[in-house]
C-alpha positions in Angstrom: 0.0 0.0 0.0 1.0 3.6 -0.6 0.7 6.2 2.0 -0.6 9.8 1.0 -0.8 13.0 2.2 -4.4 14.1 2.9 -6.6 15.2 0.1 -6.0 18.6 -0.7 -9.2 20.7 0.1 -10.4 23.1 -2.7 -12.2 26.5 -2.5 -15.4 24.5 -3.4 -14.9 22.2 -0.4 -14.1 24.7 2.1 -17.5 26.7 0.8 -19.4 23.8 1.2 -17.7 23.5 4.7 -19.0 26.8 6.1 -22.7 26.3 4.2 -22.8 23.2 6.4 -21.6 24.0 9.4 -24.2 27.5 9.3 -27.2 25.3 8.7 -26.2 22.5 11.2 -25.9 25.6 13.7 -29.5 27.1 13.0 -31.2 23.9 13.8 -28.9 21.6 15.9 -30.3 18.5 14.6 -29.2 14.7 16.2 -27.0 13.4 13.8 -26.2 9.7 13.5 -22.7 9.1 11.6 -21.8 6.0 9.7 -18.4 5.0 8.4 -16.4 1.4 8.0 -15.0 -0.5 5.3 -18.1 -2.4 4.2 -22.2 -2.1 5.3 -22.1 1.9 5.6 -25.3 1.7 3.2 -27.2 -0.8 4.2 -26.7 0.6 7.8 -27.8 3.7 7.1 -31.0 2.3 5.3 -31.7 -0.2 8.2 -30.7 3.0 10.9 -33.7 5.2 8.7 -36.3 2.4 8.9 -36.1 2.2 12.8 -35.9 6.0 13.1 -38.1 7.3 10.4 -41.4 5.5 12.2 -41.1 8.2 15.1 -39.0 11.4 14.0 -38.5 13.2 10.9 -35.4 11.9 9.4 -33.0 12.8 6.0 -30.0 10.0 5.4 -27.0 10.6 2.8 -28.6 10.1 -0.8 -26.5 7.9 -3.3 -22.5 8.3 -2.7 -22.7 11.1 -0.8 -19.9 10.7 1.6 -17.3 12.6 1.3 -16.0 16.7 1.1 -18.6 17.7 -1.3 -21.6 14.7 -0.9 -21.7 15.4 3.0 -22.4 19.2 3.1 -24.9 18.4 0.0 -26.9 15.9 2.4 -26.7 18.9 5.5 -28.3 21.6 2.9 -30.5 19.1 1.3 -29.7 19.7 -2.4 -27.5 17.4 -4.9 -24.5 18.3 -6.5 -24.3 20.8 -9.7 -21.4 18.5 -10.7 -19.7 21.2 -13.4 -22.3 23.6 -14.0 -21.6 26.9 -12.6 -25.5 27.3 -13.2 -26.2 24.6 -10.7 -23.9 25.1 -8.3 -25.8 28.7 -8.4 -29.3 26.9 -7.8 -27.7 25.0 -4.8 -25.9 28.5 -3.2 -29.9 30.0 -3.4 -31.4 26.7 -1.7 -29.1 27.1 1.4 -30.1 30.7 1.3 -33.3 30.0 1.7 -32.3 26.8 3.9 -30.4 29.6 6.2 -33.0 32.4 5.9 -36.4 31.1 6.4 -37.9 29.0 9.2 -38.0 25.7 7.1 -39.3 22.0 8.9 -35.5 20.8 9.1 -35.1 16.9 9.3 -34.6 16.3 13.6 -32.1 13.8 12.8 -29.8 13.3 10.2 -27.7 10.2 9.2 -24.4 10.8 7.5 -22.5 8.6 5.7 -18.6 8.9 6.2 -16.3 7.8 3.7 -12.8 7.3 4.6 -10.3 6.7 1.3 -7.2 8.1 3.0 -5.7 9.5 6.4 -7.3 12.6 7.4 -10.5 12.0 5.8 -12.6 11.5 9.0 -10.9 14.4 10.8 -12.1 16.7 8.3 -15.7 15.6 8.1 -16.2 15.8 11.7 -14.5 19.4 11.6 -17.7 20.8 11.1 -20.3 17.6 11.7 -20.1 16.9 15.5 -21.9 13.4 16.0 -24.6 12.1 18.6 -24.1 8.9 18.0 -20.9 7.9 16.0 -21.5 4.2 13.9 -18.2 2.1 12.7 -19.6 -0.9 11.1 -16.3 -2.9 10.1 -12.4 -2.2 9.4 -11.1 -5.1 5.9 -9.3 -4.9 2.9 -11.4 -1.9 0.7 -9.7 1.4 -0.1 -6.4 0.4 1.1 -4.0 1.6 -1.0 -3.3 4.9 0.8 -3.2 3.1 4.4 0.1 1.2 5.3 -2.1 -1.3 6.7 -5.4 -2.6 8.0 -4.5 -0.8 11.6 -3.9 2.3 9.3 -7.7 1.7 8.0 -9.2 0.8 11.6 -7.3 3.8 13.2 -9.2 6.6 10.9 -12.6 4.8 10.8 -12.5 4.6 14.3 -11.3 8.4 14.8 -15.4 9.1 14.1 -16.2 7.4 17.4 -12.4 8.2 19.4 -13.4 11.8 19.2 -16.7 12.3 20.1 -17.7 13.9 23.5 -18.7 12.0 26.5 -22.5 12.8 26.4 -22.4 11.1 22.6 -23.0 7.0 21.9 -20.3 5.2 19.8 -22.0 1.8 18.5 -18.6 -0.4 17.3 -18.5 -4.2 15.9 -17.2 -6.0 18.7 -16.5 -9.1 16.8 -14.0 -7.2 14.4 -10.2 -7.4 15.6 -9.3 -4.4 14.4 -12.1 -2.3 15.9 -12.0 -4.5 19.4 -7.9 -3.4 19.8 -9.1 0.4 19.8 -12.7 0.0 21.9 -10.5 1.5 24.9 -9.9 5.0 23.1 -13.2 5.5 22.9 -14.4 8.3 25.7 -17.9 8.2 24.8 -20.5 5.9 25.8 -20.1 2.9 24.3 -22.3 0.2 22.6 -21.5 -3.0 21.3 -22.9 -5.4 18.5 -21.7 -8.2 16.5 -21.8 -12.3 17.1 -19.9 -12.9 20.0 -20.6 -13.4 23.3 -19.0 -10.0 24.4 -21.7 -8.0 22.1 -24.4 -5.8 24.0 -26.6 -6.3 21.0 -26.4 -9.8 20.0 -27.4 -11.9 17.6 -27.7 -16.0 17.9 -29.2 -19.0 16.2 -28.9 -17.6 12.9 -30.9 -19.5 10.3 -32.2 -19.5 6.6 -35.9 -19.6 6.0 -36.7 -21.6 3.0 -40.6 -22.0 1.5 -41.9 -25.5 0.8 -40.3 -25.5 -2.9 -37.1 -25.0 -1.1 -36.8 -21.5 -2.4 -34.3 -19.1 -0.1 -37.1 -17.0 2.3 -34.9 -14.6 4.6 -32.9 -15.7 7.5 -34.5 -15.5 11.4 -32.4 -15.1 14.4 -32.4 -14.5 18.4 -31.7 -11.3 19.7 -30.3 -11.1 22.8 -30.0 -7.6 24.6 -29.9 -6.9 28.3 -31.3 -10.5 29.6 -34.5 -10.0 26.7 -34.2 -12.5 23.6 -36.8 -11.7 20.6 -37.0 -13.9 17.7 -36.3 -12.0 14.5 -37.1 -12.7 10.6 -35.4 -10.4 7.9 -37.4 -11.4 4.8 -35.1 -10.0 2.2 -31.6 -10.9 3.9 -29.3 -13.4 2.5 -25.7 -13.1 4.8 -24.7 -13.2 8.4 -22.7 -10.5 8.0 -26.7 -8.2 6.8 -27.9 -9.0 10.2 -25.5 -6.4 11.5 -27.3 -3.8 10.1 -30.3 -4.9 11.9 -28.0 -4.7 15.1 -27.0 -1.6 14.6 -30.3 -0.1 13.9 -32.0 -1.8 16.7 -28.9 -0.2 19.4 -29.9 3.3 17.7 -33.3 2.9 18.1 -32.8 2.2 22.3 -30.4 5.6 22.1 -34.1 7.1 20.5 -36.2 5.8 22.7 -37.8 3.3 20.0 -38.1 0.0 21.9 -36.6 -3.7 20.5 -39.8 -4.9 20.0 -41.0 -1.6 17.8 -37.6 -1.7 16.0 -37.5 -5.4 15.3 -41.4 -5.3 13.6 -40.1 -2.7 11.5 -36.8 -4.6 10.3 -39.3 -7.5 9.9 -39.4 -6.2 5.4 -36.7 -4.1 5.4 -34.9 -4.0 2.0 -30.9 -3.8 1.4 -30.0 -1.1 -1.4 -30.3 -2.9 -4.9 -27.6 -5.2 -5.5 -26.4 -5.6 -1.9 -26.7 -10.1 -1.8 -30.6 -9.3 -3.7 -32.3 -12.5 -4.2 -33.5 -12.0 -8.0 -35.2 -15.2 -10.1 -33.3 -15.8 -13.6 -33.9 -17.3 -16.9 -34.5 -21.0 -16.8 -36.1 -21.2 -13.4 -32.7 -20.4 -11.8 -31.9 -17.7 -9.0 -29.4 -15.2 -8.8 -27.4 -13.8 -5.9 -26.9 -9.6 -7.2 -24.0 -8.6 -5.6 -22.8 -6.5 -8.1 -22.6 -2.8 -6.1 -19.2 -3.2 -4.9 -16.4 -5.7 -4.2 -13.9 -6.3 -1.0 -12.0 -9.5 -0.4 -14.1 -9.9 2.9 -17.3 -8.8 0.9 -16.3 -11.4 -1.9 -15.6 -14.1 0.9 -19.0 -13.4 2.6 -20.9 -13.2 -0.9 -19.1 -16.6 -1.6 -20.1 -17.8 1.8 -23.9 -17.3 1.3 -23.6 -18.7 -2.1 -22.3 -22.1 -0.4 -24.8 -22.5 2.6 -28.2 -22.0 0.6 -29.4 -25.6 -0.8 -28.9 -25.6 -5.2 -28.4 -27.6 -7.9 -24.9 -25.9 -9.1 -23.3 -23.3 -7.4 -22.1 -20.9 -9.9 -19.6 -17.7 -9.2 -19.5 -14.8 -11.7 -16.9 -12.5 -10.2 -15.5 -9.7 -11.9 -11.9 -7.8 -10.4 -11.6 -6.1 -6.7 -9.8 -2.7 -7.7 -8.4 -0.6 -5.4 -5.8 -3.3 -3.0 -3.2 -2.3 -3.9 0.2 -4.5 -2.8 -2.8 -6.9 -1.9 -4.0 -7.8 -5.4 -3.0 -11.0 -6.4 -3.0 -12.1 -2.9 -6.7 -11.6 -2.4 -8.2 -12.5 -6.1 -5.9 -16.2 -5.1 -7.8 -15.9 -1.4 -11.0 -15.8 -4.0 -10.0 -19.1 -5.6 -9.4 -21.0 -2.2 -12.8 -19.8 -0.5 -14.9 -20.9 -3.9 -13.1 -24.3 -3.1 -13.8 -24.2 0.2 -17.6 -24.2 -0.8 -17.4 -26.5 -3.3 -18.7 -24.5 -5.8 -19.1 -25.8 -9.7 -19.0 -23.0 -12.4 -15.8 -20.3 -12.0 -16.7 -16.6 -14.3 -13.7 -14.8 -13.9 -14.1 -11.2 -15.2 -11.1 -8.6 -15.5 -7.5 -9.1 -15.7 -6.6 -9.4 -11.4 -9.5 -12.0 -11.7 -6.6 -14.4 -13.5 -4.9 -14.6 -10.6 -7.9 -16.8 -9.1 -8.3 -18.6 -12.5 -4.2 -19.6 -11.7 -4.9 -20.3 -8.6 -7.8 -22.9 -9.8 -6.2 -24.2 -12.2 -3.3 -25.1 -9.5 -5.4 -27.0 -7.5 -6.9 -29.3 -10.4 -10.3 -27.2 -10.6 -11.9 -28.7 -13.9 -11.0 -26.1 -17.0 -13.9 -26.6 -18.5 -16.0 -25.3 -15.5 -13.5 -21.9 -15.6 -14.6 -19.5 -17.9 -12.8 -16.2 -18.2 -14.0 -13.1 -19.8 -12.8 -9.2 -20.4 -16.1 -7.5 -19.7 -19.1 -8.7 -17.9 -21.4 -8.2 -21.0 -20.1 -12.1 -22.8 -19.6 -13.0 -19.4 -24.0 -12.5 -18.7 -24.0 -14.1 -22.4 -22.2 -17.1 -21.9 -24.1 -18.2 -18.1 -26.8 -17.5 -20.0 -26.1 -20.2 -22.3 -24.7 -23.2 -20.1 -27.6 -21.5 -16.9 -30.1 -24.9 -15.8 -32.6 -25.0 -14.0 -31.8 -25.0 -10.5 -29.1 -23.3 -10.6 -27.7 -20.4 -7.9 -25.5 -17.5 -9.4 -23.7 -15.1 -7.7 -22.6 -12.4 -9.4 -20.1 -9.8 -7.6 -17.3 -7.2 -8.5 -16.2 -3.7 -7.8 -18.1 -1.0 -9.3 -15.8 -0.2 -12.4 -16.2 -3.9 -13.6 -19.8 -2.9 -14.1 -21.0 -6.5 -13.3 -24.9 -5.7 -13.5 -24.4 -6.1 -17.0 -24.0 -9.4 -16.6 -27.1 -10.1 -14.1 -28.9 -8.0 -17.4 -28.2 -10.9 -19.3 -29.7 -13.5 -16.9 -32.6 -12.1 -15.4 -36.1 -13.2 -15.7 -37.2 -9.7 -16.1 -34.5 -7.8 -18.0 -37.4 -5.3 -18.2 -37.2 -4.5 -15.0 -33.0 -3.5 -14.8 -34.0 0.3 -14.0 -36.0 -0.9 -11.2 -34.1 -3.9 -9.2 -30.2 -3.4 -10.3 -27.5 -0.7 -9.1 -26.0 2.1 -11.8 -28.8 2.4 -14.0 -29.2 6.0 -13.7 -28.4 8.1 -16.9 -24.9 9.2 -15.7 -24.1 5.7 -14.9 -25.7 4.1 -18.6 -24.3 6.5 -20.4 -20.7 5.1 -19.9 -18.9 2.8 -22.1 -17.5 0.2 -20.5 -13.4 0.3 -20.5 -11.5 -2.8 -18.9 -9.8 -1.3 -15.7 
């Protein structure tokens, strides 16, 4: 990995900064903050659906965590991107944001992206946190980090620094985040697996329908000597019920009780292509996973894809950018975990991806069951063509791979692409695909 100097701030930035800080001033709203190397979305989302029942509530719209996206979600406008004209429409709406007695949100939920050192310290310059979230410390954005106690030392600067009166809600089953709990001056609540968690989760299951088709998982959760059976409908992964913990701990901090918060989680829906359960052509299902990629997101994806019952278990996975020294390592880690599950088809998409083809091919995986491909769109093609009935296919990668083409060319309802998968905004569809 490469360290860096933090990002250099423009006059832009610093605007935004003052904007921000003025309106966060006038009303004082509770603000929630999220950051961590995976689940900052759906965390936020399950966070909203708990908190939105009993307050009026705004949370970070699309990427918008970072220098510019941040101060955006405070004034409640979107970016004007490189229009000077826009950017003039959103200086007006903070006017009037500033200048009239509007119905500001009461509680605001931030997403905080961290890329590099630094990053955190300058969002919370001018965002000061109630209650300060860090969801997990792995192998994503490393390459300006030294290492993973780099990465876990600026995520958990969001909770480190908050004052006394303010919650910090850590994942307790994460080594990286348990080694620095102690920093932490705040209150503190705990989540995660393990025995040690305040807001447990247990007896973690799969619910399947009488054709055997995947229905959610149910677990127990176990907070303060009261255990409450809970059923996520639309969750796939072990690692999705954290979200659920997280969002219930908030909801006690907001006075929303377990039994109130767990009712609400009952239907809650991860962001599009987040482990989405979608039906594909030939009577076959498919595991979307195609928003982002993370060796420990890959591993987890790969996980799922073993435990639910199938005919074939088929991985379609296109390149993890952004590791750095780590590449080949982790695309060979890739290899070894689909192994591990036993799956049956290998798509290997984008040129790190070879590294787990090698690695496959080294431990006498069938070559006719590894198919490699330079961009998803033959990929979606050719599992179209060899897809049976029966069949469970994950599809993963990070966003530049653009692997939702290839869950375009499977789906029962290609129709329906605007509507269920991730990037099909006009910004997004408008870009030609160009091998990273």
């Amino acid at each position: 990995m490469t360290s860096a100097e933090p990002k250099k701030i423009s006059l832009l930035k610093s605007t935004l900064r003052v904007m921000a800080f003025l309106v966060l001033k006038k009303y004082n709203p509770k603000i929630v903050s999220i950051t961590g190397s995976v689940g900052k979305t759906s965390t936020k989302e399950a966070v909203y659906t708990v908190l939105a029942s009993r307050f009026r509530v705004r949370r970070s719209e699309k990427n918008y965590n970072n220098e510019i996206g941040l101060p955006l979600t405070v004034i409640g406008t979107e970016s004007g991107k490189d229009s000077f004209w826009v950017w003039l429409t959103v200086f007006f709406k903070w006017l009037i944001v500033i200048i009239l007695p509007i119905e500001y949100p009461e509680i605001l939920i931030l997403e905080m992206g961290a890329d590099r050192p630094g990053d955190i310290k300058y969002l919370t310059s001018f965002v000061k946190s109630n209650v300060g979230i860090v969801t997990d410390v792995s192998l994503t954005h490393i390459e300006f980090f030294k290492n993973l106690e780099g990465v876990a030392k600026e995520k958990m600067s969001l909770v480190t620094g908050l004052d006394e009166k303010s919650l910090a809600v850590i994942n307790i089953d994460n080594e990286y985040i348990e080694k620095l709990k102690d920093q932490v001056k705040c209150r503190l609540a705990t989540f995660g697996f393990t025995d040690e968690a305040e807001m447990r989760a247990s007896d973690i299951l799969f619910n399947y329908s009488e054709g055997q088709e995947i229905k959610g998982l149910s677990f127990k959760l176990n907070y303060k000597g009261t255990n409450l059976p809970v059923r996520l409908s639309n969750v796939l992964a072990r690692h999705q019920v954290y979200p659920a913990l997280i969002a219930a701990t908030v909801g006690v901090e907001f006075g929303i009780n377990l039994v109130e918060s767990t009712a609400l989680l009952a239907n809650f829906l991860p962001p599009h292509s987040r482990l989405s359960l979608l039906p594909g052509i030939k009577n076959t299902q498919i595991i979307d996973d195609t928003y982002n990629a993370s060796p420990s997101s890959v591993g987890a994806a790969l996980e799922v894809l073993g435990e639910i019952k199938s005919q074939r278990k088929v991985a379609a996975l296109g390149d993890m950018l952004e590791l750095g020294e780590e590449t080949e390592k982790s695309h060979r880690n890739v290899a070894k975990k689909f192994l591990e599950i036993k799956g049956d088809i290998f798509f290997a998409v984008g040129a790190r991806m070879k590294f787990a083809v090698s690695e496959l091919e080294q431990h006498g995986f069938k070559k006719e069951n590894i198919f490699f491909f330079d961009n998803p769109m033959d990929a979606g093609k050719k599992i179209q063509e060899i897809m049976k009935e029966g069949d469970l296919v994950l599809v993963k990668g990070s966003q530049g791979i653009r692997m939702e083409k290839a869950v375009e060319e499977i789906m029962a309802e290609p129709q329906r692409a605007s509507e269920l998968l991730c990037r099909q905004n006009k910004e997004w569809q408008e870009k030609t695909f160009k091998p990273v």
